[in-house]
C-alpha positions, 0 to 999 in steps of 0.5 A, spaced: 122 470 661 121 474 668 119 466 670 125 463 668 129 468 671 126 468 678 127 459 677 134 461 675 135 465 681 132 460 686 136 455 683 142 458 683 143 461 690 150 457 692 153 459 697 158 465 697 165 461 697 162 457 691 166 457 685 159 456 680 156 462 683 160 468 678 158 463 672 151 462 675 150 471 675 153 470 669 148 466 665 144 470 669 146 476 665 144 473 659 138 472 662 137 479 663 139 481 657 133 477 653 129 480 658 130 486 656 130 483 648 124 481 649 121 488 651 124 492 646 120 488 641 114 489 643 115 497 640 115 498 633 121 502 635 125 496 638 128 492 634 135 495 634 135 495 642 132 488 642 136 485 637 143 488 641 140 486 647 139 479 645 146 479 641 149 481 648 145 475 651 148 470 647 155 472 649 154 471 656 151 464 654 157 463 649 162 465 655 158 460 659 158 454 654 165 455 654 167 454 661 162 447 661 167 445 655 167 438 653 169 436 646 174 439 642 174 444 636 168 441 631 170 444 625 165 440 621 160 443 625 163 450 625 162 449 617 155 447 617 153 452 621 157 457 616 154 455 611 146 455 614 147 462 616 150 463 609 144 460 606 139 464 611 143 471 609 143 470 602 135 469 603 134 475 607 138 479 605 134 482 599 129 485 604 133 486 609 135 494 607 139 498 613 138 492 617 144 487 613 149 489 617 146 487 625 143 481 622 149 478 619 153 480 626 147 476 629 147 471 624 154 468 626 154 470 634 147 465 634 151 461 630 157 461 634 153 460 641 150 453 637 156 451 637 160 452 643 153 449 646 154 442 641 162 442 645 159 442 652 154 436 650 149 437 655 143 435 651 139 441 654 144 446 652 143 443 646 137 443 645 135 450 647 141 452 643 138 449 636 130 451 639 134 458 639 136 458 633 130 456 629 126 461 633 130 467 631 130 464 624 123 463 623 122 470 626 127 474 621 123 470 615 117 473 619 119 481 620 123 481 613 120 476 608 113 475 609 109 476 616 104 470 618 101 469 624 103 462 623 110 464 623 109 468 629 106 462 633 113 458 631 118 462 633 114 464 640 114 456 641 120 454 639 123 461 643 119 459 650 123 452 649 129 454 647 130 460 654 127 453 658 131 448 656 137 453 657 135 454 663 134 447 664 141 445 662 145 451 666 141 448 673 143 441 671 151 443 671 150 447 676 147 442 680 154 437 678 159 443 679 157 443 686 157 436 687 164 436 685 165 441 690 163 438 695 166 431 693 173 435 692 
């Protein structure tokens, strides 16, 4: 993470009167908050704290997302994807205790950052969105129903994708704003 970062933050360097940079820190930001996600999971006290600090990332990247808006509202998607949280609540929630209320809260911010990334049609964004959603699936099956090294091996492939193919989309924007900018 410290690396994509660092790529993001030397990619991103606009020059001061640029119009993309408050959205670049923005993004930035959610960066950040993964960051710190990722550190409090190293602690067996730290799911909490990472599972907010991950949440808050995911709202950075909605509010970027939905600068980068392209397609109109897709309810057939926003359905789909009630209902694939739905069916993973369902199917957590026996073995979730305290923690029902923050997954179910996390479960449709995720979902919610899926689908405004589907409405930006950068394929990156995308894809990076999908990997992230699937990691943090395979990660709530991995903590709270059955924990394999197996599992534990997908979620960190699909997670390092999912944070590289998002940085990879928000540089590709970025690089089209500033063209516009200058072509303006």
């Amino acid at each position: 993470m410290p690396l994509l970062i660092l790529i993001c933050l030397l990619e991103t360097k606009p020059l001061s009167h640029s119009k993309t940079q408050p959205f670049n820190y923005l993004f930035l930001t959610g960066l950040m908050f993964s960051f710190f996600g990722d550190f409090f999971l190293l602690f067996s006290w730290g799911f909490l704290p990472g599972l907010g600090s991950f949440l808050l990332a995911h709202f950075f990247y909605i509010f970027c997302f939905t600068k980068l808006t392209v397609r109109k509202h897709l309810p057939i998607l926003a359905a789909g994807l009630l209902v694939y949280v739905t069916v993973l609540i369902f199917y957590l929630f026996p073995y979730l205790k305290e923690m029902k209320i923050p997954v179910i809260i996390y479960g449709v911010v995720i979902a919610a950052m899926l689908y405004f990334a589907v409405r930006t049609t950068n394929k990156n964004l995308i894809l990076g969105a999908v990997l992230f959603v699937i990691s943090d699936s395979v990660l709530a099956i991995n903590l709270f129903v059955k924990k394999t090294t197996v599992l534990s091996m997908i979620v960190m492939m699909t997670y390092i994708s999912a944070q590289w193919f998002l940085v990879k989309g928000l540089l590709s924007n970025s690089k089209k704003m500033k063209f516009t900018e200058t072509i303006h």
